[in-house]
N, C-alpha and C positions, 0 to 999 in steps of 0.2 A: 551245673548245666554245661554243658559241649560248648566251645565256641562255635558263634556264628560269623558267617564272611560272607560276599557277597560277589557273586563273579561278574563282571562288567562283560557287554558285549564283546570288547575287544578280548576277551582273557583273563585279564586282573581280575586281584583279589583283593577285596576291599575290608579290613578288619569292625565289625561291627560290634560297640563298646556301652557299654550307658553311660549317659552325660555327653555323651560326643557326636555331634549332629551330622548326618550324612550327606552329600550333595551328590544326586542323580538329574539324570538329563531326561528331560520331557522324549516321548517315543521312542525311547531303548527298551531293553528286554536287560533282567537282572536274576540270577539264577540264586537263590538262598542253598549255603551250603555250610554244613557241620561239620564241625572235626571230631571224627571218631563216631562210634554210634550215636543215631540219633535218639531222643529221649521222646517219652509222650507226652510232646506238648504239640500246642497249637501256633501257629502262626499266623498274623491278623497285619493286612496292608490298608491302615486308617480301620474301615471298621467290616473288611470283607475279608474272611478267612479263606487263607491260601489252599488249594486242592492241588495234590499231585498229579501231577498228565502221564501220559501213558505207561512212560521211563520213570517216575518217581519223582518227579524233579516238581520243584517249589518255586516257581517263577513268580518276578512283580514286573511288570509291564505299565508304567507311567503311559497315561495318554498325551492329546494334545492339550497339555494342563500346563499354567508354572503357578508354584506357591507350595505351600508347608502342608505335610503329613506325616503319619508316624509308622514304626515298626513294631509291632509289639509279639513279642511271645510268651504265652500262658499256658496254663499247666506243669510246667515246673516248677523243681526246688527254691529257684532262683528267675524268678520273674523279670523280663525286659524290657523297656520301653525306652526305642529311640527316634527322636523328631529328623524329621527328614524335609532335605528344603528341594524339589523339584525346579532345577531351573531348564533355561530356553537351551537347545542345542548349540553351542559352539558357533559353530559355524554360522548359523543363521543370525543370533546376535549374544551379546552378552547379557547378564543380568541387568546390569545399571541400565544398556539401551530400553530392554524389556520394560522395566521400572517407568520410564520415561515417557514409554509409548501409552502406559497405561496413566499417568498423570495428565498427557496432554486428551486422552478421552474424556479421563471423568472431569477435568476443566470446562473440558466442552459442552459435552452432555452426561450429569453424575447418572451412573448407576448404567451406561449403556455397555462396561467391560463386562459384566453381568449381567444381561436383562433388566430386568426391573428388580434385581435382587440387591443389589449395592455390596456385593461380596469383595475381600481382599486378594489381591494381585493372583485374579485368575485361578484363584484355588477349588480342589473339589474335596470338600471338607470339615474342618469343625469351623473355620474361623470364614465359610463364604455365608451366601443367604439364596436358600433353594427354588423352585419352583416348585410344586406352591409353596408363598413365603414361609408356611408353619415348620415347614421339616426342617430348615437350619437357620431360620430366627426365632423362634420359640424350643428348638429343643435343648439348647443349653439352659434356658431357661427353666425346664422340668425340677430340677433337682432345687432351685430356689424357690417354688413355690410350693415342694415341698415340707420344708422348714419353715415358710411362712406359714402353713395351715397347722404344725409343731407347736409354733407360737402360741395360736392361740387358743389352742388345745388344752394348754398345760396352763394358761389364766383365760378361761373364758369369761365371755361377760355373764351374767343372770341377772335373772328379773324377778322383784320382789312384787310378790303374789299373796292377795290376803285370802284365807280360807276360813268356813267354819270346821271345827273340829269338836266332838262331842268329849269333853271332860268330866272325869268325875267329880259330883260337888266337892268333895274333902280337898282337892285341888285347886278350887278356884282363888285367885289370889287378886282378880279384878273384874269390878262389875260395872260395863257400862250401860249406857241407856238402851243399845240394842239387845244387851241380857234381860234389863230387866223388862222390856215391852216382853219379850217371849216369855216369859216366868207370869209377867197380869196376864197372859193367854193361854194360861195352863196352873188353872186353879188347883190342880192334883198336887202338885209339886208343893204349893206352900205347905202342906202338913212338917215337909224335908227341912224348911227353915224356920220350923219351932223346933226350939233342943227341946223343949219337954217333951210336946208332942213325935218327936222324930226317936225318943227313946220307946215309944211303944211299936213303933212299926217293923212289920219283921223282914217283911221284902227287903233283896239289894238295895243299894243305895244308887239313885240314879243319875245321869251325866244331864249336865248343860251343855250345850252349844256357845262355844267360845272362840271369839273372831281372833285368828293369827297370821302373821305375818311369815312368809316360807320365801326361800328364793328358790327360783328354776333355772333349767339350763336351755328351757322353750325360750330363747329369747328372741326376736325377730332378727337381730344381726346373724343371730346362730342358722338359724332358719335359712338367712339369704347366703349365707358362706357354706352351707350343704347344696344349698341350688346349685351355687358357683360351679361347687366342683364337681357334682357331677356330669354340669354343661362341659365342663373342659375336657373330664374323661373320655365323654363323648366325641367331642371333638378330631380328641388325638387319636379315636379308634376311628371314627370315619377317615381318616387322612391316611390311616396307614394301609384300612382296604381299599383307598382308593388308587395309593400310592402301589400297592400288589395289584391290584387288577387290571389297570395302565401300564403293567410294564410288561417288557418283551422276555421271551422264555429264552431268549439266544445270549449263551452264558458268556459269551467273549463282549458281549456290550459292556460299557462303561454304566451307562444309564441303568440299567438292568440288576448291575450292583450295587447302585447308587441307593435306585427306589428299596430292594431287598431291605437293606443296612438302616436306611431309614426309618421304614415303616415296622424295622424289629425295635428299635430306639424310643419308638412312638409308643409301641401296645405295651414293651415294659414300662414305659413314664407312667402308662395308662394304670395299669396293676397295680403300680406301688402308690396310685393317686387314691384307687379303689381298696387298698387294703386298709391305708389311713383312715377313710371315711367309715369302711365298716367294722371298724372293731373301738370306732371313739362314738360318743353317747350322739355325734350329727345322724348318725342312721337313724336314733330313735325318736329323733324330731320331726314333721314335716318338712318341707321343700319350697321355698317361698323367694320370689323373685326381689329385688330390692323395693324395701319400701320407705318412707319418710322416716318411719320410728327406726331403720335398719341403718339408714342413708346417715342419721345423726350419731351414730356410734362410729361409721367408718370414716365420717369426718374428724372424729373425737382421738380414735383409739388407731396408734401407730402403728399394732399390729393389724388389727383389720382393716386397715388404711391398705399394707403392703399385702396382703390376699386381695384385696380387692383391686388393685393395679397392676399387678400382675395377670392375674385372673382374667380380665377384663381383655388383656391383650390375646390371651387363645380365644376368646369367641368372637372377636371384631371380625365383623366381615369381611376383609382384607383378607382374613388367614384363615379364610374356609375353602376346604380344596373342592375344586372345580372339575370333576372331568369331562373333560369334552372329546372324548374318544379321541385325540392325539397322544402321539406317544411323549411322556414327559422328560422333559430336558435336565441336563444333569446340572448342580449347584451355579456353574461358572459357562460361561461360554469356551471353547475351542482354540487353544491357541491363534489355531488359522484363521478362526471367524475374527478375532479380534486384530490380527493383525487386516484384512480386509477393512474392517471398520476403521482405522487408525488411516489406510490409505484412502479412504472416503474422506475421513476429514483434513487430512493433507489435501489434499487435490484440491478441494474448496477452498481449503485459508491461501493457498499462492495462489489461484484466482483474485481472489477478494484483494490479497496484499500485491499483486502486478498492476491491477487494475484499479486502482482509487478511484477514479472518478465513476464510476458504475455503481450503480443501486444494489447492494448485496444483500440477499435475504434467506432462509432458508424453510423449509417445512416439512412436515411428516416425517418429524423425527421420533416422535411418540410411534412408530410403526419400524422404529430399532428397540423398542422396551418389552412390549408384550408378551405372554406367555407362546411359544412355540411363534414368533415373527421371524419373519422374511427380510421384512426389512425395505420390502417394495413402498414406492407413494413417498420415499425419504431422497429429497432433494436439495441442489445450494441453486440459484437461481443471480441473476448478474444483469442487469440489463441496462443501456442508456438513454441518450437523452435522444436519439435516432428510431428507438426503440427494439433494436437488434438486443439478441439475447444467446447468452451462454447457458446449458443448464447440467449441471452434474447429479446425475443417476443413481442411485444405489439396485442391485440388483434387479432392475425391469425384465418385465417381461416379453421375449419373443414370441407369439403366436403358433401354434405348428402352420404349414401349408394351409391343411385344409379346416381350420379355425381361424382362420387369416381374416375373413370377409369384414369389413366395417374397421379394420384396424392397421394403423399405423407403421406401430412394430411386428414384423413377423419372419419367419423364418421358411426357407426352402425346404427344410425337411421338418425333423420335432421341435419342440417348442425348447429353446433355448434360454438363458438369464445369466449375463455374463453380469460377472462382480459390479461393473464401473463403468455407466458408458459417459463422455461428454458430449455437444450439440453445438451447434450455433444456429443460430436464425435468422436472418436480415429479410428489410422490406423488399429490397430491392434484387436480392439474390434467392437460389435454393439454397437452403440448410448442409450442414455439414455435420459429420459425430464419427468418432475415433470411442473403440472398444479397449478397456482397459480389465483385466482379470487379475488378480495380486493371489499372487502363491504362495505360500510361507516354505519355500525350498530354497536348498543350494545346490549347486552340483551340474554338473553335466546331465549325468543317467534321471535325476529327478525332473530338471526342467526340460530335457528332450521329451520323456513323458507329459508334462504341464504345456509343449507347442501345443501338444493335438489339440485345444482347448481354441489359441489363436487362430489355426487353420481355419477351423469350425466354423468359430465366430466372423473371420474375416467374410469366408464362399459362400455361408448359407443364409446370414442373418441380412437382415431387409428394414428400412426407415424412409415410409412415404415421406418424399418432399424434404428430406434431408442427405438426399442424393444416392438414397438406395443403400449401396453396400457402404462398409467404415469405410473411411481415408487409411485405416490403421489399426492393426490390433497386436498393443503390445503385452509385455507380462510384467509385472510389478513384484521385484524379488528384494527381500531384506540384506541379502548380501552376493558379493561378486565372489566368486572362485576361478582360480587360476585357469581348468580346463575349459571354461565357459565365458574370457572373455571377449570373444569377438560378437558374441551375441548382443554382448551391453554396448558393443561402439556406433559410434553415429552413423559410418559409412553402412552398416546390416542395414540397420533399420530404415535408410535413405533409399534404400536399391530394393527392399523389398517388401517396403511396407510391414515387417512386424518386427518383433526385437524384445528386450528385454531393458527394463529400466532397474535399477538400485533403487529401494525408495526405506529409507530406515531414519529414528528419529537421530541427529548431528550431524547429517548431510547437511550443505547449502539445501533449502527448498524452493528457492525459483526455478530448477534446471526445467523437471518437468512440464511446469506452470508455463516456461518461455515456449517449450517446443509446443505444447496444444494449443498456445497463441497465437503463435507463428504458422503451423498449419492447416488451424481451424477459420483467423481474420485474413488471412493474405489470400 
């Protein structure tokens, strides 16, 4: 096979080797390139094979992701598979910060770095867990319950079954009471057991019915382990059209290749689940749900023990996909969504740890887990013994204009929903609230792009009875850059009301905390 290499945004050339793991940066562009002709093979980024664009060119494009994926090329002589570790941009933070950011989440609340998926550090892949859960917590799992239903294939159970069978007399070798009631009922027959008499008869010689013992492979365990798996076939084939039918035909989506790749992973599970069953003697059984006589073998027998736990777990209702005509979300949440998240829960813990003496509580945090949430109605709340109160936001909603009527929050033009707003409340005064947005950028050119955002929110947006417009609308950026920093100084932000804060996890974390206390209670 040709070498392969890998050209980095900037130019370089990255030597790409088996056994030697590669480290790319989340939202670059990386051009696969061969030395010498290329050969007919294929190239596969985790499990969506790379198409050439216009010019010929083979690009992999990491999204807003960090975590582990692979390279693979197939159809050569020489087959390649290299593990690839996607980390956070440089600039923005390093890995260990990354790491960090997502330990102090799932601390907080497990399984909110991923939805309700409980996936590893952000990854979109083999090792996260998808919406809906079946697509990447049950599909590693395919190929093990495979080999369980192998198991017990090759030793099944049976069941011994007594039958009558007609034998010839010259054959019988045992006569019980059931022989011979049938024989006093069939007076013809005695001539056959006089040997004198049985010498002049010329007819064949005729058969008894004689009770035996046979074993089958009708056995009710066998029965419920053919239900099993046909339910699970089923399963993986509804979740994969559902996973195709939900997804968007706009081929530069992340998600779009996501559900594709999955739902191909699902229908082959499904085939090789279906070819098992139909060429082993389960096809020629009935279909029978679990029963007591089924139930006592799969408590007994270690291999129908592990079918039947496995098994069990593709049909829980947990991991039946759902669609609800929203477009589905890809394995892992968004770099940027999680860092958002991570400044939500920042904001609240130097709340909570400035202020001790105040009631700290929090809710609606089940409304960051959901299938396709927002994340709205997820609040930290503070309040004391005065009964004045602090409350930090997670993306609320502003009203448009003319939706406004009966509502609180609303906006001068469309309806707006900044990342982070905080509040204050007192008896005796009107409320206060400072607009906080968390951008996962560095840079000059990027956060000049991210003010229009604070502009917005500062002139348009509206909070009855907490004094109208913010006092503030800053930007929450994971790191400082040299051309940018007079945006982060306190004098900006003093003189014009917005500004840019640093907010990343080994900073001190009271800066924040002091300044929205300081201009929220004074």
């Amino acid at each position: 096979m040709t070498n392969l290499k890998l050209r980095t945004y900037n130019g370089d050339l990255i030597p790409v080797a088996a056994g030697q793991q590669l480290s790319l940066e989340e939202t670059r562009e990386y051009e696969v390139v061969f030395d010498g002709e290329i050969e007919a093979c294929q190239v596969f980024w985790g499990n969506v094979l790379l198409e050439p664009d216009s010019m010929g060119r083979l690009s992999i494009r990491p999204g807003y992701w960090v975590g582990d994926a692979e390279l693979r090329i197939e159809g050569s002589a020489e087959p390649l598979s290299v593990p690839v570790r996607v980390q956070p941009r440089e600039e923005k933070l390093p890995d260990s910060l990354w790491v960090a950011m997502l330990q102090d989440l799932e601390t907080w609340l497990p399984g909110v770095s991923t939805g309700i998926e409980g996936g590893r550090d952000g990854q979109v892949g083999e090792t996260g867990v998808s919406v809906p859960l079946i697509a990447e917590a049950l599909i590693p799992v395919i190929a093990t319950f495979e080999r369980a239903i192998r198991a017990i294939l090759e030793f099944p159970r049976r069941l011994d079954v007594s039958v009558l069978d007609d034998v010839p007399l010259r054959m019988v070798r045992r006569v019980d009471r059931e022989t011979l009631n049938w024989v006093s009922r069939h007076p013809e027959f005695h001539a056959h057991l006089d040997p004198w008499k049985s010498l002049e008869l010329t007819e064949q010689q005729p058969t008894l019915p004689q009770r035996k013992t046979i074993d089958i492979l009708d056995h009710p365990a066998n029965r419920y382990m053919s239900w099993l798996i046909r339910r699970v076939e089923n399963v993986l084939r509804k979740t994969a059209e559902g996973l195709e039918s939900a997804s968007n035909a706009n081929p530069t989506d992340d998600n779009v290749f996501w559900c594709h790749s999955r739902a191909k992973r699902l229908r082959e599970g499904a085939d090789r689940i279906f070819r098992i069953w139909k060429t082993s003697f389960l096809s020629d059984i009935p279909n029978e749900p679990l029963s007591e006589a089924a139930l006592l073998v799969v408590l007994d027998d270690p291999a129908y023990t592990r079918v039947h736990k496995i098994g069990r777990l593709f049909i829980n209702p947990l991991f039946q996909f759902n669609n609800e005509g929203t477009k589905p979300q890809a394995s892992v949440r968004p770099s940027f969504s999680i860092y958002e998240l991570w400044c939500f829960l920042t904001i609240g813990e130097q709340l909570k740890q400035l202020l001790p003496d105040w009631n700290y509580v929090s809710s609606g945090m089940k409304n960051l887990l959901g299938y396709s949430a927002t994340g709205e109605g997820a609040i930290h709340r503070l309040t004391d013994q005065k009964c004045d109160k602090i409350e930090v936001l997670f993306n609320a909603t502003f009203s448009s204009y003319f939706s406004r009527s009966g509502k609180s929050r609303w906006s001068i033009s469309a309806e707006r929903r900044p990342d982070i707003i905080v509040s204050f409340k007192s008896e005796q005064h009107e409320g206060k609230w400072v607009s906080l947005d968390a951008k996962y950028r560095v840079g000059r050119n990027n956060l000049s792009d991210a003010f229009s955002s604070a502009h917005i929110y500062r002139d348009a947006l509206r909070y009855t009875g907490y004094g109208g417009q913010c006092l503030a609308s800053v930007l929450l950026s994971p790191s400082k850059s040299d051309d940018s920093l007079e945006w982060f100084a306190d004098e900006y932000l003093e003189t014009y009301h917005e500004g840019i804060w640093e907010l990343k996890p080994g900073l001190f974390r009271g800066e924040i905390g002091q300044w929205l206390i300081r201009l929220l209670l004074n």
